[in-house]
N, C-alpha and C positions, 0 to 999 in steps of 0.2 A: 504494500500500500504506500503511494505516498504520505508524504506528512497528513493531507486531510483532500481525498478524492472526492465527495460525494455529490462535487458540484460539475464535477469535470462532463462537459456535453459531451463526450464521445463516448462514455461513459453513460449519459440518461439512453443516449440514441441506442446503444448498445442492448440497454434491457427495455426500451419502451415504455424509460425509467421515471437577604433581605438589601435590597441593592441600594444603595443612596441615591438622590435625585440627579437626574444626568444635565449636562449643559447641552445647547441643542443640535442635531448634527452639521459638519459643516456641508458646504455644497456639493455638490456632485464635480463641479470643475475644479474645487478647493482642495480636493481629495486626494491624498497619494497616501494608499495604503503600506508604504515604507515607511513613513514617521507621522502619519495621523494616528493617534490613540483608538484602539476599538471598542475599549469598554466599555464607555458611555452608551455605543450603540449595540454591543451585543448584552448590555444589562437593564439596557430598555425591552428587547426582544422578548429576555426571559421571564422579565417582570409581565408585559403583554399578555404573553401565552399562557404563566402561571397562573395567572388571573381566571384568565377563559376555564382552563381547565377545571380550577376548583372551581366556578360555578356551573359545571355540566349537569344536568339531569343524569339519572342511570342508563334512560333509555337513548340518549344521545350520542354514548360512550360506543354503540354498535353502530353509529350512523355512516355509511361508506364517507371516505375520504376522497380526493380527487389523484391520490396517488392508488393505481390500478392494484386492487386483490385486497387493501386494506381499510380496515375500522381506522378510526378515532383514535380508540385504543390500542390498535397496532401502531399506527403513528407512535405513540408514547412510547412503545415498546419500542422502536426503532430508535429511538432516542436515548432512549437508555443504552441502548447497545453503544451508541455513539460515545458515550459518556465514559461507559467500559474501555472503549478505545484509550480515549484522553484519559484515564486515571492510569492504563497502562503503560502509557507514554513518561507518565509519574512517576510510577513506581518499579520501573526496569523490567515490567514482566511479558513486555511484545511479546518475546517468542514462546511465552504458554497460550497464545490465544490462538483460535481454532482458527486460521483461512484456510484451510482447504474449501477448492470450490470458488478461490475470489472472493471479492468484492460482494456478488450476486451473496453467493452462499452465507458468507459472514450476515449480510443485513437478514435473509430469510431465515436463519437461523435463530435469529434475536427476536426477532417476534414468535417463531411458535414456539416458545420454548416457554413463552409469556403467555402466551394462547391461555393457559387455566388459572389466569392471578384474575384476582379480581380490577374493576377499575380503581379502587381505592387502593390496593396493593402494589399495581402497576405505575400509578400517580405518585407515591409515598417511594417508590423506588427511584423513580426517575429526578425526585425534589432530595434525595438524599445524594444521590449522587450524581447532578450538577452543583447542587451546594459546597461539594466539596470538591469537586473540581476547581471552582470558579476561586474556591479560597487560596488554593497552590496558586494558581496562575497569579494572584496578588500577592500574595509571598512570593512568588520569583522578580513579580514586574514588568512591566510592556516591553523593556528596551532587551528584556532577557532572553536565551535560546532554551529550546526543551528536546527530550532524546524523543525519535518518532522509526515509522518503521525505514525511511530511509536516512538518518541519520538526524544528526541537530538540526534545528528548523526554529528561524525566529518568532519566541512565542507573540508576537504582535500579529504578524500573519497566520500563525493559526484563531489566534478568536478573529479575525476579519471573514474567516474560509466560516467558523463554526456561525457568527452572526449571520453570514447569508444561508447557512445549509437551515439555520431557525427559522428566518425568514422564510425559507421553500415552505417549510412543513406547516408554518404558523398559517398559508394560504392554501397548503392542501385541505385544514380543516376547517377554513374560512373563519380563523379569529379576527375580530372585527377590531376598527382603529378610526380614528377618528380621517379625513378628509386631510387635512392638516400633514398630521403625522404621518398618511400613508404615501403623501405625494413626497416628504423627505425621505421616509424608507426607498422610496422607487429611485431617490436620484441617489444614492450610496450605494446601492446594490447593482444598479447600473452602471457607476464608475470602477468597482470595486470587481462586476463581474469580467467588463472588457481587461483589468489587471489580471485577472486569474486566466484568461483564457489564454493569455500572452504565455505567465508561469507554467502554463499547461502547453507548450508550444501548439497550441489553436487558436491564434490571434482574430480576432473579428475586425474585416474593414468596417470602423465605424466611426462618426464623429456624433460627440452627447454635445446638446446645444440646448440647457434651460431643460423644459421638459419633455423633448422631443432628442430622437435620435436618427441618422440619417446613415441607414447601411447600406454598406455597395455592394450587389451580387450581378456577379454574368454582366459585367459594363453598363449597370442600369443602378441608378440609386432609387433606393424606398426608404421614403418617410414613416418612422413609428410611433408613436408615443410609447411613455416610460413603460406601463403593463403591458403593452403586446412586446417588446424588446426584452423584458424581461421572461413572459412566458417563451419568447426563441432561446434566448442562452438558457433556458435550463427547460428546455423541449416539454414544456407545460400549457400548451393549447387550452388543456377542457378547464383550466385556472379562468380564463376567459368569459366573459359575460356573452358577449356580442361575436356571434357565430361566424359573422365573413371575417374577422379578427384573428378568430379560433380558424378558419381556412386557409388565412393569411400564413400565420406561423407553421400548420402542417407542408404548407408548399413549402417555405424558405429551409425547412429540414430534411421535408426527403431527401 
């Protein structure tokens, strides 16, 4: 695995795949994921989605998600597993954890194995171990490196990589945000995505301009705005309200 795959597009196309008050984020063109701080924005994410979660109904927790084959609660589950990742990253113990099978197999693995927790055991899982993730990475520090399965890896761009992989799942299961707050989520995740695709040697020709993005394919540029841009880099179509949208992004992937 690299340091933190699970954003990586070639990779979605592959499988048809208590925080203190934050200061606000900065812009999308301000952004350079090499020495902007990600904490603020992935301790907003987690507070977000903690939220949502404790207040689910029971019957909510089975509700399909927008990531294909799972619950709610598989999502959770899937998070955890991630969490599993980053505490072994911690704790020098990579090489006892199962990948055989990749990628694929590690994440399916993590949910059925969660399959008979309940929601509240599952929730209580996942709350216990980010919470203690989240406290190492602050005892090490932003500007600090941590061991991963390809080697040291600056922990600043791992929580920028785990912020946006929150963000993916925090829209698979449509936790809500205010108008405000989601049009800033859209333009960090946007700036932050076209950085990782680069890391990922998958560069997107694209220029981000305010809340619109202007990508070139086959000598022809298309205009997007920030949600459909962001459902192409991380190959999330049915994320999409507005069906010729949700069209738009299936062509630009095939």
């Amino acid at each position: 695995m690299p340091p933190w795959q699970p954003l990586r597009r070639s990779k979605v196309l592959k499988i048809r795949r208590r925080q203190r008050q934050s200061p606000p984020t900065a812009s999308a063109s301000q952004l350079d994921p090499r020495s902007a701080n990600p904490f603020p924005v992935y301790d907003r994410e987690i507070s977000r989605l903690r939220a949502h979660l404790r207040s689910l109904k029971s019957a909510q927790w089975s509700v399909r998600s927008h990531c294909r084959g799972w619950s709610v609660k598989d999502i959770v589950a899937h998070l955890s597993t991630d969490e599993v990742y980053n505490q072994a990253c911690l704790d020098g113990t990579l090489r006892q954890l199962p990948f055989s099978g990749g990628l694929n197999g590690w994440n399916g693995r993590g949910v059925r194995i969660r399959r008979g927790m309940s929601p509240l055991e599952t929730l209580q899982e996942w709350d216990a171990r980010q919470e203690r993730v989240r406290r190492a990475w602050g005892a090490i520090g932003v500007s600090g490196r941590i061991p991963t399965s390809v080697g040291p890896y600056p922990l600043r761009l791992q929580v920028w990589h785990l912020a946006q992989e929150y963000a993916i799942h925090a829209d698979d299961i449509e936790v809500p945000m205010s108008a405000r707050d989601r049009q800033a989520q859209l333009r960090w995740r946007a700036a932050f995505g076209l950085f990782a695709a680069v890391e990922y040697g998958e560069p997107v020709d694209a220029q981000l301009d305010a809340n619109r993005v202007r990508v070139r394919r086959a000598g022809r540029d298309i205009d997007l705005d920030l949600e459909t841009f962001i459902a192409y880099l991380t190959n999330r179509p049915q994320q999409l309200k507005d069906a010729s949208q949700r069209a738009l992004v299936r062509r630009l992937v095939a």
